[in-house]
DSSP file (Angstrom, degrees, kcal/mol; ACC not computed):
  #  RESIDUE AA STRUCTURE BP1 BP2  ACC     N-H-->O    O-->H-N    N-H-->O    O-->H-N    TCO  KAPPA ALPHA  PHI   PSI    X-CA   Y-CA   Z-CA
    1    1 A X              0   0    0      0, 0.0    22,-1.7     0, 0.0    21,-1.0   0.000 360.0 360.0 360.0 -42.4  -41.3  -15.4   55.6
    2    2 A X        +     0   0    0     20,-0.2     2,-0.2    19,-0.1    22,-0.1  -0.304 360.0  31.5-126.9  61.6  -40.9  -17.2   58.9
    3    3 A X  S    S-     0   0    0     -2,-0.5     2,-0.5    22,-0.0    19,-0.2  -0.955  87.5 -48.1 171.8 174.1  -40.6  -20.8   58.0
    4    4 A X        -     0   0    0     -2,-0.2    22,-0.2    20,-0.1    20,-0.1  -0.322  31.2-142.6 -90.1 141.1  -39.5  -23.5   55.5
    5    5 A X        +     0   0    0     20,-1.7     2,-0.3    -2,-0.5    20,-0.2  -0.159  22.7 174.9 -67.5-164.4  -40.0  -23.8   52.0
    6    6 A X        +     0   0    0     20,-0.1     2,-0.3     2,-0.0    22,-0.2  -0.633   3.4 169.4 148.2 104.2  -40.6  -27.3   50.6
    7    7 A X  E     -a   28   0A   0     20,-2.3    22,-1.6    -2,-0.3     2,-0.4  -0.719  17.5-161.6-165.2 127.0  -41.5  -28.2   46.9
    8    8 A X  E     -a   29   0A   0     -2,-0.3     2,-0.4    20,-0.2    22,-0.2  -0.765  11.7-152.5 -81.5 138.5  -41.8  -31.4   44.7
    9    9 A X        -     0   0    0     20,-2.0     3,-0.3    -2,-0.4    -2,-0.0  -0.976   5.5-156.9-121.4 126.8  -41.7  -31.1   41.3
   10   10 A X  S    S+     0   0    0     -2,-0.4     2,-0.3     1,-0.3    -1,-0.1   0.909  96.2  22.9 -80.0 -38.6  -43.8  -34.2   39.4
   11   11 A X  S    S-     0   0    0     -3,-0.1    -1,-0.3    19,-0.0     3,-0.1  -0.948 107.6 -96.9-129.4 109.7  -41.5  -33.3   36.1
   12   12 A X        -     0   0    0     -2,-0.3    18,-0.1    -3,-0.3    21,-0.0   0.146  57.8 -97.7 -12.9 120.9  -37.8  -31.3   36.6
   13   13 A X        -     0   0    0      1,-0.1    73,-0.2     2,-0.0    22,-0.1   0.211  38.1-177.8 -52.2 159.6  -38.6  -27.3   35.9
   14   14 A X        +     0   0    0      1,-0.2     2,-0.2     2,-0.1    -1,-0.1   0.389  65.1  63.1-149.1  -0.9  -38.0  -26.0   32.6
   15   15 A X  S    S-     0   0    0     71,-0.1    -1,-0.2    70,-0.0     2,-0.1  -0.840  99.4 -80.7-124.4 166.5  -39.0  -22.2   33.2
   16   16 A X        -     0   0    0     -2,-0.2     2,-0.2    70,-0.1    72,-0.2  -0.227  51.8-170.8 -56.9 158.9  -37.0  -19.6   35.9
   17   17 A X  E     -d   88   0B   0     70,-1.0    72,-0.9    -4,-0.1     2,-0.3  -0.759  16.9-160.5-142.0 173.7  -38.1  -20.1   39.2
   18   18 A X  E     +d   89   0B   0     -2,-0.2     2,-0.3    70,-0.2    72,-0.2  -0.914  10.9 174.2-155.1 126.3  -37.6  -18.1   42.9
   19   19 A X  E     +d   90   0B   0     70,-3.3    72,-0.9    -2,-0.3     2,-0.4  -0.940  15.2 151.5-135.3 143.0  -38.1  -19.7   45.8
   20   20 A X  E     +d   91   0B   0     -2,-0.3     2,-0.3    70,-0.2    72,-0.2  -0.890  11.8 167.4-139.7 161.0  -37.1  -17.5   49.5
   21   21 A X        -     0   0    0     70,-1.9     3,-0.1    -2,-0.4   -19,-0.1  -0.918  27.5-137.8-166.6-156.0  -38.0  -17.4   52.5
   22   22 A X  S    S+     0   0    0    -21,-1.0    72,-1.5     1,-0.3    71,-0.9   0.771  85.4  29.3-140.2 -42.7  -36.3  -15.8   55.3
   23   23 A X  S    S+     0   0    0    -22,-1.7    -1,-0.3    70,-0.2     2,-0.2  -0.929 111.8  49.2-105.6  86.7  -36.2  -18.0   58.8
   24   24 A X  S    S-     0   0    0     -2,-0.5     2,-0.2    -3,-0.1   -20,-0.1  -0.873  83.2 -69.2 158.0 162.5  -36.3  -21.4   57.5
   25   25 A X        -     0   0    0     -2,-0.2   -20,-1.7    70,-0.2     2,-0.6  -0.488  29.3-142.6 -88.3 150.7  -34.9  -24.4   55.0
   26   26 A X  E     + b   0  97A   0     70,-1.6    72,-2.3   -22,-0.2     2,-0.5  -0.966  24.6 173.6 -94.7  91.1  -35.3  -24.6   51.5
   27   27 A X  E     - b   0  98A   0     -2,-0.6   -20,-2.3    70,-0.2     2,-0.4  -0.755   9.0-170.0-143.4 126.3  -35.8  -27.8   50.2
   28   28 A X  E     -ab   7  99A   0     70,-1.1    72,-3.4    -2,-0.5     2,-0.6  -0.752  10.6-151.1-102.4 140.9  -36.6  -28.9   46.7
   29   29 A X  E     -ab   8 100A   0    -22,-1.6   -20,-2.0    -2,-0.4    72,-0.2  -0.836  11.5-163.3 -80.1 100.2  -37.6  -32.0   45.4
   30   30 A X  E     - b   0 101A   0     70,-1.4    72,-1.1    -2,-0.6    73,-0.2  -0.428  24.1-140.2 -78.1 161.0  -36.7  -33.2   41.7
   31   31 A X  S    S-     0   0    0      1,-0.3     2,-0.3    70,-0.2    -1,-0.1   0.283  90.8  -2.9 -78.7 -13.9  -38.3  -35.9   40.0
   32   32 A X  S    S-     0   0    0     68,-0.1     2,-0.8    70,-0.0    -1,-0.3  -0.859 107.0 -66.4 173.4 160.5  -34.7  -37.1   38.4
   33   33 A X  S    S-     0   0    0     -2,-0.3    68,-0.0    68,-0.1    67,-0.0  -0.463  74.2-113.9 -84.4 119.7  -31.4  -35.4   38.9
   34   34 A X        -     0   0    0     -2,-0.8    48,-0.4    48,-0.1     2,-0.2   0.336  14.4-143.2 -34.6 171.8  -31.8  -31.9   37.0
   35   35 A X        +     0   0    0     47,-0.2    51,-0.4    46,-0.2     2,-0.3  -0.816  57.7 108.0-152.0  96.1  -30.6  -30.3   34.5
   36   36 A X        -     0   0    0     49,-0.3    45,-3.2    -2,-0.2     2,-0.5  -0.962  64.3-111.5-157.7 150.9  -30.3  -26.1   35.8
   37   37 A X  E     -Fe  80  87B   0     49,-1.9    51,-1.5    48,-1.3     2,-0.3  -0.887  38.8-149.0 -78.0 129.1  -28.4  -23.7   36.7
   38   38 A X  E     -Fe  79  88B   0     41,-2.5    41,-1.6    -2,-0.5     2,-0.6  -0.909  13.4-165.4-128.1 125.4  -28.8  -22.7   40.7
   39   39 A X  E     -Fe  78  89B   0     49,-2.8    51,-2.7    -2,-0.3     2,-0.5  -0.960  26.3-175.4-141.8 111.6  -28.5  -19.4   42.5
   40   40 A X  E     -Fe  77  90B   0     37,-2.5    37,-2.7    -2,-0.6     2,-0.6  -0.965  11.9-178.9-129.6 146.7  -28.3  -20.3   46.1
   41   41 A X  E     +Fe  76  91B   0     49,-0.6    51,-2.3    -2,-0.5     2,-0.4  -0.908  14.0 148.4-128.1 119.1  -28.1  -18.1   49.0
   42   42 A X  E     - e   0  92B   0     33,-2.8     3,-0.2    -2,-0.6    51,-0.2  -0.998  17.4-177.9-143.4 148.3  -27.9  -18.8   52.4
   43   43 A X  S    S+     0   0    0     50,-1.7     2,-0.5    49,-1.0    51,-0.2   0.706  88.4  26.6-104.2 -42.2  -26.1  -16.8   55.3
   44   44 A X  S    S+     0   0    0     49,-4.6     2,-0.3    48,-0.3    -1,-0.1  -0.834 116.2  54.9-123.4  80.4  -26.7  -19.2   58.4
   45   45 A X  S    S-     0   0    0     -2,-0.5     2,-0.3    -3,-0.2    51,-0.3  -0.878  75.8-110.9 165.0 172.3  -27.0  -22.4   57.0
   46   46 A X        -     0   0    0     -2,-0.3    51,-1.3    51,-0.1     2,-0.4  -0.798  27.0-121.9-122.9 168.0  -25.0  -25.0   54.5
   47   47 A X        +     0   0    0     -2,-0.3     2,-0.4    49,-0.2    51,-0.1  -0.843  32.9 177.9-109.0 120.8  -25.9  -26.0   51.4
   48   48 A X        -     0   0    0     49,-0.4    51,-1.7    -2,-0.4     2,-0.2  -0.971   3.2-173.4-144.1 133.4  -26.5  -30.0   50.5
   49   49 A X  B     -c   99   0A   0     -2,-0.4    51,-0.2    49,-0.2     4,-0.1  -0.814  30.1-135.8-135.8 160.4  -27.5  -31.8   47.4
   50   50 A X  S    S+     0   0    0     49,-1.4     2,-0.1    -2,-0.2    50,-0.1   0.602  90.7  33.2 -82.0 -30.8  -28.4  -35.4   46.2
   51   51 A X  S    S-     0   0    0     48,-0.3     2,-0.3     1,-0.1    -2,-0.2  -0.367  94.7 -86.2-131.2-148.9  -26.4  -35.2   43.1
   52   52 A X        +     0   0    0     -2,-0.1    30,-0.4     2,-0.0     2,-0.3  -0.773  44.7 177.3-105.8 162.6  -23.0  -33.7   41.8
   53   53 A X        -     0   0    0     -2,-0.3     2,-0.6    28,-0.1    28,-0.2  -0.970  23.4-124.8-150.2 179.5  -23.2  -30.0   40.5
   54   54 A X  E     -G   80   0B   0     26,-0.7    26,-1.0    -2,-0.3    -2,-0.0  -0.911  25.2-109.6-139.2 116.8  -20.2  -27.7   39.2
   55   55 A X  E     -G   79   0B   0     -2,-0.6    24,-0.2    24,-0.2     2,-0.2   0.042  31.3-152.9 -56.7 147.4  -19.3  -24.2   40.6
   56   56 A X        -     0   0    0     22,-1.1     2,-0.2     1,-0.1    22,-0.2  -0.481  32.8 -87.9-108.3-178.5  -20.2  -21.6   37.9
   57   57 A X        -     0   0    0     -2,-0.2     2,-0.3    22,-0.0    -1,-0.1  -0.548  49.8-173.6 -97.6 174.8  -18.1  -18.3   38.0
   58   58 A X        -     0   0    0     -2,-0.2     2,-0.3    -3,-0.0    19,-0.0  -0.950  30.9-111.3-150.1 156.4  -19.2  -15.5   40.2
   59   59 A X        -     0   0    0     -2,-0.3     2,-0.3    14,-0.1     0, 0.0  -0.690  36.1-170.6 -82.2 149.4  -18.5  -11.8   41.0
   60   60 A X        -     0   0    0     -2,-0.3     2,-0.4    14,-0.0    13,-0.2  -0.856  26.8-117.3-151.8 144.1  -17.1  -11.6   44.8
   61   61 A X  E     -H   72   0C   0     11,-0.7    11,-1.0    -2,-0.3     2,-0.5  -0.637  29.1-159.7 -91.0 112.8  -16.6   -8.2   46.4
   62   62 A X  E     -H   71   0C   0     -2,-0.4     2,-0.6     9,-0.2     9,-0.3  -0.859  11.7-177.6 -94.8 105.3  -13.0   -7.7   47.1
   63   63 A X  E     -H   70   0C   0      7,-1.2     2,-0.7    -2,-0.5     7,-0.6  -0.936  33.2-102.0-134.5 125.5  -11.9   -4.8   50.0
   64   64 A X  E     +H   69   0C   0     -2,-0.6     2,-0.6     5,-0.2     3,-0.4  -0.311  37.5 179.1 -25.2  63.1   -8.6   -3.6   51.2
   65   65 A X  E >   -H   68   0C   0      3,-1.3     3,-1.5    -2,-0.7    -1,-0.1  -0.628  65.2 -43.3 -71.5 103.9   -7.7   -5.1   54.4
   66   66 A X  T 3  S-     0   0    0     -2,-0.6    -1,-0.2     1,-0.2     3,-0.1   0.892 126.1 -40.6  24.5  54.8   -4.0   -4.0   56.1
   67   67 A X  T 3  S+     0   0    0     -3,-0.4     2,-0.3     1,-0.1    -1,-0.2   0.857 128.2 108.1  64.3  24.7   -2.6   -4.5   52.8
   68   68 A X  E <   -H   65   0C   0     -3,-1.5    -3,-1.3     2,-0.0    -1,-0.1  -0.794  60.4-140.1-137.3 100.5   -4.6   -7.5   52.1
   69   69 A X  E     -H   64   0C   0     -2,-0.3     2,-0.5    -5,-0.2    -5,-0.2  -0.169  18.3-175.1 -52.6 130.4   -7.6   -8.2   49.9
   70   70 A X  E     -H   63   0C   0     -7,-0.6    -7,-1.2     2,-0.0     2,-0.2  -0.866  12.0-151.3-145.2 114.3  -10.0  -10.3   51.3
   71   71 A X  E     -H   62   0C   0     -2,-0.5    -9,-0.2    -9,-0.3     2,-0.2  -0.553   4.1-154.8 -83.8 153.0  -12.6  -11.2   49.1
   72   72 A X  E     -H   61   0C   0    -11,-1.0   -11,-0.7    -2,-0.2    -2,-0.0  -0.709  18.6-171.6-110.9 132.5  -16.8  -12.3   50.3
   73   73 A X        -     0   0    0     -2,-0.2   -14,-0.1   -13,-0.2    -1,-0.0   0.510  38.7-139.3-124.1 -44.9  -18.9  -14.4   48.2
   74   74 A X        -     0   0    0      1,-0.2     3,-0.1   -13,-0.1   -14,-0.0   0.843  65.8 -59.4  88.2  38.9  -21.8  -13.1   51.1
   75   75 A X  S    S+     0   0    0      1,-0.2   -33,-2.8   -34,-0.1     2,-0.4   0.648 103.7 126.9  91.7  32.1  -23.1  -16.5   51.1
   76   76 A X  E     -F   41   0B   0    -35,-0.2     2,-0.4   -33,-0.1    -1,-0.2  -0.921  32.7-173.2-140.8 150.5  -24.1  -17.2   47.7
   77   77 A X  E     -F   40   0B   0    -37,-2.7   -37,-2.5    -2,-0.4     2,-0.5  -0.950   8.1-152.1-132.1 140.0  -23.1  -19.8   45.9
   78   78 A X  E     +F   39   0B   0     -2,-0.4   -22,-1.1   -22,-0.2     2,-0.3  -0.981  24.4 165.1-125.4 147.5  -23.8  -20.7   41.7
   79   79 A X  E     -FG  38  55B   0    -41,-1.6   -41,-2.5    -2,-0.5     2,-0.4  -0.970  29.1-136.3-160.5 136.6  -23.9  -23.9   40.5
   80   80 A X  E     -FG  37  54B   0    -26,-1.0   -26,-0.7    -2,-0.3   -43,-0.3  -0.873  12.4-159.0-110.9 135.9  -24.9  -26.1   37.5
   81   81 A X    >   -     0   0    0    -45,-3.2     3,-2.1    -2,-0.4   -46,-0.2  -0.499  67.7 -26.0 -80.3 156.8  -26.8  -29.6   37.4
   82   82 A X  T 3  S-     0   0    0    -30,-0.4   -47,-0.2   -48,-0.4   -48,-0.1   0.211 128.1 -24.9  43.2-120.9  -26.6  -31.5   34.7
   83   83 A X  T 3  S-     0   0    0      1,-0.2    -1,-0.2   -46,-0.0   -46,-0.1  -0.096 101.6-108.7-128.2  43.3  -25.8  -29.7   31.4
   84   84 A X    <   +     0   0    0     -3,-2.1     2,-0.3   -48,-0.4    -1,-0.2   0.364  55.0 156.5  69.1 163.2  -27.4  -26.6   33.0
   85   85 A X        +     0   0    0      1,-0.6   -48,-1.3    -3,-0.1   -49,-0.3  -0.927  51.0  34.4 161.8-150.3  -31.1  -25.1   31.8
   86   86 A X  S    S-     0   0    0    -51,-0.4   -49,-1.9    -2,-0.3    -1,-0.6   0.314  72.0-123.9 -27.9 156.5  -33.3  -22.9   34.0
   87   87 A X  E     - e   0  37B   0    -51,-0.2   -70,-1.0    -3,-0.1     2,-0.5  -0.801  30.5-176.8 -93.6 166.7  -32.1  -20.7   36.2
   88   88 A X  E     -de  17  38B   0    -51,-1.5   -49,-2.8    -2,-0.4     2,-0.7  -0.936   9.4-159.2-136.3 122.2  -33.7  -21.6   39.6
   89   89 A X  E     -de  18  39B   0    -72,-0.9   -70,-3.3    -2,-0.5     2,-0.3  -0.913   8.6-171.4-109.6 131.2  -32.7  -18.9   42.9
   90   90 A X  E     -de  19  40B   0    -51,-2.7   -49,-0.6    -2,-0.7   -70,-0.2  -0.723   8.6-177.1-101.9 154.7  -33.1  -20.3   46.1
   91   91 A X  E     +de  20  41B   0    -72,-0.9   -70,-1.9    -2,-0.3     2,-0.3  -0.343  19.2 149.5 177.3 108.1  -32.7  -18.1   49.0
   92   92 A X  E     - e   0  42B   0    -51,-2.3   -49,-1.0   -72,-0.2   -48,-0.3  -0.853  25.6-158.2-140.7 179.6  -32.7  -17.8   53.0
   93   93 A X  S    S+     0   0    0    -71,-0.9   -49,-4.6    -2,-0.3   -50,-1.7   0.956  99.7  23.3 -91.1 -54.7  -31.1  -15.7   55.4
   94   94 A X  S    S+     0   0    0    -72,-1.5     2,-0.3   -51,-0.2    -1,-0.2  -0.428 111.9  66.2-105.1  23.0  -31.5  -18.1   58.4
   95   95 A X  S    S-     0   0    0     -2,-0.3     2,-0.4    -3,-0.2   -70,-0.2  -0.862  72.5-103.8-166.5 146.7  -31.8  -21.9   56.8
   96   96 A X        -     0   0    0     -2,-0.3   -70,-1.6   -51,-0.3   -49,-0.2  -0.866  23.2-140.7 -93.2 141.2  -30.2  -24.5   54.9
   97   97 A X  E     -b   26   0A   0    -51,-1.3   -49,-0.4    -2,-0.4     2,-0.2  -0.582  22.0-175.7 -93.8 165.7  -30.9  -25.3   51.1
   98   98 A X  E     -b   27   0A   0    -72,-2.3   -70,-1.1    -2,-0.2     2,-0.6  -0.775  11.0-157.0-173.3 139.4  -31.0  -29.0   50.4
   99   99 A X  E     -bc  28  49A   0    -51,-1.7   -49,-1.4    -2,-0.2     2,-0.6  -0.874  18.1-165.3-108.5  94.4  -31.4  -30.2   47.0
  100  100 A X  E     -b   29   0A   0    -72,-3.4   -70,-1.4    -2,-0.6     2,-0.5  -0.782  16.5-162.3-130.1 151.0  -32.9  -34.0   46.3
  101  101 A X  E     -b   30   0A   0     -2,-0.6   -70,-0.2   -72,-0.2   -68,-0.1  -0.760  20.7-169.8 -94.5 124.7  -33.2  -36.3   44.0
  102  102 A X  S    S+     0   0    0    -72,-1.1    -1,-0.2    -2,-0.5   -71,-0.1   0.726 106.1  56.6 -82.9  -2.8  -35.6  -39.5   43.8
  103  103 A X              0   0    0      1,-0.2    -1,-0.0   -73,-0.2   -71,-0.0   0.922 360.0 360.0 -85.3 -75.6  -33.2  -40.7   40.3
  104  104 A X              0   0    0      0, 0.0    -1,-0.2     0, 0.0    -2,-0.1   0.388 360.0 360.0   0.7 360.0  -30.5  -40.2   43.6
């Protein structure tokens, strides 16, 4: 809950995964640049990766501002690696994700 996550993976995931926490970084290690789909979420913090990935489409929450929509994504962000495969959600309130590769 109140600190960072942190995980290596000896071979690139092939089932769903979750990783959260809530005060605190997210940062996964791959074994070779993935191949997933990525749910990240971060509210105070930026998002940084090793390798290229490519925005997926997303719902964002639109509301009626003085006669102006102004859409919210509410920090969350989808993305594919590679030619996409698990999904993997990352997620902190208070934290940066950061994504790396050793093939990088």
């Amino acid at each position: 809950m109140n600190g960072s996550v942190k995980v290596a993976f000896s071979r690139n995931p092939v089932h769903d995964s979750t990783f959260h926490t809530l005060n605190g970084s997210v940062d996964l290690y791959f074994a070779s640049n993935p191949d997933a789909d990525l749910n990240l979420n971060t509210l105070h913090g930026g998002v940084y990766a090793d390798f290229d990935v490519t925005t997926l489409p997303m719902t964002v929450k639109g509301e009626n501002l003085n006669s102006r929509m102004i859409y919210r994504s509410g920090g969350e962000m989808k993305v594919r690696a590679g030619k996409g495969g698990p999904q993997l959600s990352l997620h902190t309130l208070n934290g940066s994700i950061r994504l790396h590769s050793k093939g990088a």
